[in-house]
N, C-alpha and C positions, 0 to 999 in steps of 0.2 A: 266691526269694519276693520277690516286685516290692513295695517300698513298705514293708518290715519293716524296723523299728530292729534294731541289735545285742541288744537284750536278748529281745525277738519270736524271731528268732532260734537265738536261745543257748537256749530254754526249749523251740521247736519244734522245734527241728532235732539240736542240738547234744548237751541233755541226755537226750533218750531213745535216742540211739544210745551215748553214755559209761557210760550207769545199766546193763547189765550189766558192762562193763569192772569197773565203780568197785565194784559188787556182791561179784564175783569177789575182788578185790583185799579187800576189807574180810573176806570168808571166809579167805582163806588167811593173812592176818594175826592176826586169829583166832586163828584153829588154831594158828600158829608159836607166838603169846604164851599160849598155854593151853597146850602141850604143854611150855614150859620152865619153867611151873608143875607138871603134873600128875605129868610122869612124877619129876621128884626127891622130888616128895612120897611117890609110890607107892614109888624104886627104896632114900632113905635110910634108912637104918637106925640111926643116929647121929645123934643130934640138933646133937651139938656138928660135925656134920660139914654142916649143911644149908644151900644155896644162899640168895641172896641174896632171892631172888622167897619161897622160905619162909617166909625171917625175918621181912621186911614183911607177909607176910600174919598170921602171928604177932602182930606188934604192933598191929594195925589189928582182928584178931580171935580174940583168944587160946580162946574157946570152942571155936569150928569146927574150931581148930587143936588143941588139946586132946582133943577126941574124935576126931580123926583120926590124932591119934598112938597115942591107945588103943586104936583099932580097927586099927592094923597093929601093938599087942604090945609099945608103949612103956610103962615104967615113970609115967614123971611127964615132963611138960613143964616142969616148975618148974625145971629144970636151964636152961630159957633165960634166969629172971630172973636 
């Protein structure tokens, strides 16, 4: 493209060839950081045994967390304070 700056460019050319790449990559990152939430939540059965990404969600929001443990059969969450 004759007479286009770098940023001309970088917005015509550059970024709508990358915007699926960068798309792709933002899904599959995703996915990785949601599944090393989901699945400990789904697989622990031991509160005192639960991974680190539980704990913080715990603490950040003990309600969601609380009826999540009730609903796979947990006595009380109160054993994390």
């Amino acid at each position: 493209m004759d007479g286009a700056n770098v940023w001309h460019l970088f917005r015509h050319v550059v970024l709508p060839n990358i915007t699926p790449t960068m798309v792709t990559v933002w899904i599959v990152t995703f996915m990785y950081i949601w599944d090393s939430f989901l699945w400990p939540l789904v697989i622990m059965t031991d509160p005192g045994r639960q991974l680190v990404q539980i704990g913080i969600a715990a603490l950040f929001n003990r309600s969601a967390f609380a009826s999540a443990m009730s609903s796979q059969g947990h006595s009380s969450p109160s054993a994390l304070s």
